[in-house]
C-alpha positions as CSV (number, residue, x, y, z in Angstrom):
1,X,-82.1,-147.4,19.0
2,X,-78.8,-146.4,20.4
3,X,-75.7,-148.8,19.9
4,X,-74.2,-149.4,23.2
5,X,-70.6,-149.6,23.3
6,X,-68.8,-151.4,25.7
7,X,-67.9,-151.3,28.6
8,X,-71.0,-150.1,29.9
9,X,-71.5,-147.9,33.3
10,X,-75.1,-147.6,33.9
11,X,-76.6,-145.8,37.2
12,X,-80.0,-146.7,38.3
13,X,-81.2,-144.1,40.7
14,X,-84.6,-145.9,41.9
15,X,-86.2,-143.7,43.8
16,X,-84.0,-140.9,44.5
17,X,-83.1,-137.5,43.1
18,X,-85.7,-135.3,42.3
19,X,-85.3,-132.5,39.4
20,X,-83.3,-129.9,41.6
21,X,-81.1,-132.7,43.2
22,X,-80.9,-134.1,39.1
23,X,-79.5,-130.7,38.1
24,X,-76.8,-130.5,40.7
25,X,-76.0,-134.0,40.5
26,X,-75.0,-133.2,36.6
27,X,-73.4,-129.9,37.0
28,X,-71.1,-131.9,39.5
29,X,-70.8,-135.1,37.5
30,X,-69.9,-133.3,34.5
31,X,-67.5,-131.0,35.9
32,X,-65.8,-134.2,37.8
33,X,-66.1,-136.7,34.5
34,X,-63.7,-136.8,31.7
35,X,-65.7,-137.4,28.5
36,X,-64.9,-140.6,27.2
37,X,-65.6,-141.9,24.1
38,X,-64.4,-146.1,24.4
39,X,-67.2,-146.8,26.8
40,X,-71.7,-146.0,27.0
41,X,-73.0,-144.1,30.3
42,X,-76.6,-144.4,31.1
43,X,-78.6,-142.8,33.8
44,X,-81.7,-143.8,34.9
45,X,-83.0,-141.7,36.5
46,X,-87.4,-141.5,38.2
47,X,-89.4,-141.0,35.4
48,X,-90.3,-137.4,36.7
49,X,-86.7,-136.2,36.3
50,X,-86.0,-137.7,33.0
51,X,-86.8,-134.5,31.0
52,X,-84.6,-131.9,33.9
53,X,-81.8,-135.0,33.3
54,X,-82.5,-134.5,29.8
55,X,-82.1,-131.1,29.6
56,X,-79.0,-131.3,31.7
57,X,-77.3,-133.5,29.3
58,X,-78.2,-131.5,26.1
59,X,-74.9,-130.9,25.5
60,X,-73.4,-134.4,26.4
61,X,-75.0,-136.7,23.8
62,X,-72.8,-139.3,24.4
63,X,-74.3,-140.1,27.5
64,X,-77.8,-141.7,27.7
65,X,-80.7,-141.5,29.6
66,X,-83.1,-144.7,30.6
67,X,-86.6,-145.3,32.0
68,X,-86.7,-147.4,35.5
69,X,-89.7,-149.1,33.5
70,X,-92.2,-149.3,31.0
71,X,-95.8,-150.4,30.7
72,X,-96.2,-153.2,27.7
73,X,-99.0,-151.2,26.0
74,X,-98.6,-148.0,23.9
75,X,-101.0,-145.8,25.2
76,X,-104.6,-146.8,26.9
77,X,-105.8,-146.1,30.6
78,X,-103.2,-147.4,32.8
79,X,-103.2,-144.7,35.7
80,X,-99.4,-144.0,36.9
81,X,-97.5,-145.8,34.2
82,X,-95.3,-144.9,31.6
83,X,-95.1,-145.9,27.6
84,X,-92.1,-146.6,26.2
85,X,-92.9,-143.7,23.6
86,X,-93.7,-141.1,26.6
87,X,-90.0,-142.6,28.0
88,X,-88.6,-141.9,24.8
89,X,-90.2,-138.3,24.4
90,X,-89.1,-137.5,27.6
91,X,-85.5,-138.1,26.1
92,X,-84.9,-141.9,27.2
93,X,-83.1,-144.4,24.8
94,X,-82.7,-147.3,26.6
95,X,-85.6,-149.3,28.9
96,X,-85.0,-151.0,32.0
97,X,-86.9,-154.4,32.1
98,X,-87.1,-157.1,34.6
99,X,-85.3,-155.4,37.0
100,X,-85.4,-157.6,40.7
101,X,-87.3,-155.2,42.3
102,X,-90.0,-154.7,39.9
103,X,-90.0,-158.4,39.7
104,X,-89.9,-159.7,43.7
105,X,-91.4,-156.2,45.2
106,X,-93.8,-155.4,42.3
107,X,-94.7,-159.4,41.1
108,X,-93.7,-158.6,37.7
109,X,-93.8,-162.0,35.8
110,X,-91.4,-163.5,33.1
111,X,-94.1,-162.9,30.3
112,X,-94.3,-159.6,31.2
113,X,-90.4,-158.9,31.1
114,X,-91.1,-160.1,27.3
115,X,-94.0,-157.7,26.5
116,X,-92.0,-154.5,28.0
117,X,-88.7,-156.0,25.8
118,X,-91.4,-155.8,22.4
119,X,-92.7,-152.6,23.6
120,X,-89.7,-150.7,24.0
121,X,-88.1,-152.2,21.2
122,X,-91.4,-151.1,18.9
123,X,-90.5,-147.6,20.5
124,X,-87.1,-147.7,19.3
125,X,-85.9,-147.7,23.3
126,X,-82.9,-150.3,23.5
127,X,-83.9,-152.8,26.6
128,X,-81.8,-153.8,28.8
129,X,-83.1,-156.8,30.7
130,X,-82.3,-157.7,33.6
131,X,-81.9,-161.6,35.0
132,X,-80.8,-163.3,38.2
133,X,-81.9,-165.8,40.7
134,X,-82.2,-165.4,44.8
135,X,-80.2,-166.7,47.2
136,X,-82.6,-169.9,47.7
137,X,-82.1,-170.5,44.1
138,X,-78.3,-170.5,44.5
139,X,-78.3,-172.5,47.0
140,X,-80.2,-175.1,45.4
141,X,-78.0,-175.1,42.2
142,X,-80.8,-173.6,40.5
143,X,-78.7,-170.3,39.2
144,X,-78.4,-171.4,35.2
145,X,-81.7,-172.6,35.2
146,X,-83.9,-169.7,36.6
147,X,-81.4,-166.9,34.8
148,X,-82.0,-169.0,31.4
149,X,-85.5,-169.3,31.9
150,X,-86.0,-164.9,32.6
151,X,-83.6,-164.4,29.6
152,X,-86.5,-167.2,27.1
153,X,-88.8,-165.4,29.0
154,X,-87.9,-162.0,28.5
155,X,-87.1,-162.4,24.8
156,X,-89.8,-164.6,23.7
157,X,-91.9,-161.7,21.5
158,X,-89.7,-159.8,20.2
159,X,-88.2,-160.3,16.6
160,X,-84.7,-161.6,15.9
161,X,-84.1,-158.0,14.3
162,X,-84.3,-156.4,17.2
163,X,-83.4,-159.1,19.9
164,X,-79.4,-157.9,18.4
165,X,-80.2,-154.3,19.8
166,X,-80.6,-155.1,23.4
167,X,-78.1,-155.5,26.6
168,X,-78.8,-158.0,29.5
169,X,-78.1,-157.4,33.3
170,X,-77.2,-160.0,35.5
171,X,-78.1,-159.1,38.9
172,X,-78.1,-161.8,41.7
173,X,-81.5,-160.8,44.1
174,X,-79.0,-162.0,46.9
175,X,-76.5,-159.5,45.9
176,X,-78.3,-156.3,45.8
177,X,-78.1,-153.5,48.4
178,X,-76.9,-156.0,50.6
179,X,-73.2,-155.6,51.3
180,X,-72.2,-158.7,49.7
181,X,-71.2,-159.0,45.5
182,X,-71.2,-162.5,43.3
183,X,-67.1,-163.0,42.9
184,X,-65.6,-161.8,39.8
185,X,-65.8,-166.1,39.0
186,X,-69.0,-166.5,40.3
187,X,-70.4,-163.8,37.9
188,X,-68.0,-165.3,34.6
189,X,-69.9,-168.3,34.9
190,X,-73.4,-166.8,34.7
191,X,-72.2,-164.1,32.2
192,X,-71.1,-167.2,29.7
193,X,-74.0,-169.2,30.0
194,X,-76.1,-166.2,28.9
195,X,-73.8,-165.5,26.2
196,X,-74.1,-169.1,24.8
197,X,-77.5,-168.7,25.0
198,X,-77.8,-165.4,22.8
199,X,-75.5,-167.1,20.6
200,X,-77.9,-170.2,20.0
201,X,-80.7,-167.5,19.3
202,X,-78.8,-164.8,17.4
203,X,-75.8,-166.9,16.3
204,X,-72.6,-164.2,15.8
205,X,-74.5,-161.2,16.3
206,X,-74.5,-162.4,20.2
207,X,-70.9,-160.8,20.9
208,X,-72.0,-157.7,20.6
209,X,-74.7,-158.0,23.0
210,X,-73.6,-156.5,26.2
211,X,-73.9,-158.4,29.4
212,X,-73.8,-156.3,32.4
213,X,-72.8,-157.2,36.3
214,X,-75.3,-155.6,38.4
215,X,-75.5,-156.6,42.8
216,X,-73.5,-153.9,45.4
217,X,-71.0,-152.7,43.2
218,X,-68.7,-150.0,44.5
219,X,-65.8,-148.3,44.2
220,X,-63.6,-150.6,45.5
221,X,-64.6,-153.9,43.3
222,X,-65.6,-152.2,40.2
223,X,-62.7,-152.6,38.5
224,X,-61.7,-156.5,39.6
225,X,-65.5,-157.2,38.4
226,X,-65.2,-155.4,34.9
227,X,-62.0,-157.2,34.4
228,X,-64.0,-160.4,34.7
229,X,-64.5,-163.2,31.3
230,X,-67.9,-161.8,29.7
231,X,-68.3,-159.1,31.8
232,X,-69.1,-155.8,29.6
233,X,-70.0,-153.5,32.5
234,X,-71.7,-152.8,35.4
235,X,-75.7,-151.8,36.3
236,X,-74.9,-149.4,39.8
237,X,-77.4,-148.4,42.1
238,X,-76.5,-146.5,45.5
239,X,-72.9,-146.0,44.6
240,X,-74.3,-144.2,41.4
241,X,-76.3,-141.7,43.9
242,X,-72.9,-139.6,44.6
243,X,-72.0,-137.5,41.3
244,X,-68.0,-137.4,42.3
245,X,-68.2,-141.5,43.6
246,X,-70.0,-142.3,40.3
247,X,-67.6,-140.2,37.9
248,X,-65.0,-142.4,39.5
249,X,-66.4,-145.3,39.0
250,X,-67.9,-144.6,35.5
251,X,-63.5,-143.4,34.7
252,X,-62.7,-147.6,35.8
């Protein structure tokens, strides 16, 4: 497993960018991005452009590649899935798990979060999980509750070894792709009960878990939301589809 270093810019592409648009993207990101070595960049890119990603990042190994997601088992006949090993051949090191569209589009469960956390883990993939509750939760004061109950959830198999080599997202449903953002307060609050959590479970070894923001991030509230208590960086999704917009925001 990769360490990740904080802060930490991660782009999740979800279903955009084939391999030739994945090539151009990098030779423009990389001609517009100032390598940096106080921060982690991960890309996650469709699993059918990890390897051109991959290859376009041979000489950058600083920056990281991810899988969008992972089926639980090793290997076995599960038609149009992906293994965390076949992720990790492909040149991913980090898996992301749990993420609110696999889990309200796709019906992803809470146990399952947990078995693709062990798998990728067993793979040597870090996980990053992701957690958050939808706007009917909010509303009914059920935020703490439902994010605490993804994050149990989520890290119920794996072993205390490697539940330290892992990063969490927190990603209100409400806040995704829709315009609106949790306040640079609203996402403090969240970020410290999580971290309280991981701290009963892992005891110090908790601050160095990294606890993302993730929920229409942008160029122009990037930077107030990193600033934020607890906040180590920021999951992106269509600001990260523009090479020169995401180089900016990956600088914050």
């Amino acid at each position: 497993m990769r360490r990740i270093r904080r802060p930490v810019f991660a782009a999740n592409w979800k279903m955009h960018h084939g391999a030739m648009d994945a090539r151009e993207y990098m030779h423009t990101f990389l001609g517009a991005f100032t390598r940096h070595s106080d921060r982690t960049l991960i890309f996650f890119p469709p699993a059918a452009t990890l390897l051109a990603c991959s290859e376009a990042l041979k000489q950058r190994s600083e920056i990281l590649l991810g899988v969008q997601n992972i089926h639980w088992e090793d290997k076995g006949a599960f038609t149009g899935e992906t293994s965390a090993s076949i992720a990790r051949d492909a040149g991913a090191h980090v898996a992301l798990v749990g993420h609110s569209e696999r889990r309200h589009v796709f019906g992803e469960t809470d146990e399952e979060t947990g078995r693709k956390v062990a798998a990728a883990a067993r793979a040597g993939l870090t996980p990053l999980l992701c957690v958050g509750e939808t706007l009917a939760e909010r509303e009914r004061g059920a935020t703490e509750e439902v994010v605490l109950r993804q994050l149990a959830a989520g890290l119920a198999v794996v072993d205390t070894a490697h539940a330290t080599e892992l990063a969490i997202a927190y990603e209100p449903v409400w806040a995704i792709g829709t315009g609106k953002n949790a306040t640079p307060e609203d996402a403090s609050v969240v970020h410290a009960a999580i971290r309280r959590y991981l701290a009963e479970r892992l005891g110090e070894r908790a601050k160095h878990t990294a606890i993302l923001y993730g929920g229409s991030v942008n160029r122009s509230n990037a930077a107030v939301l990193l600033a934020a208590s607890d906040v180590d960086g920021l999951l992106v999704g269509g600001a990260s589809l523009d090479a020169v917009g995401w180089s900016k925001i990956a600088s914050t």
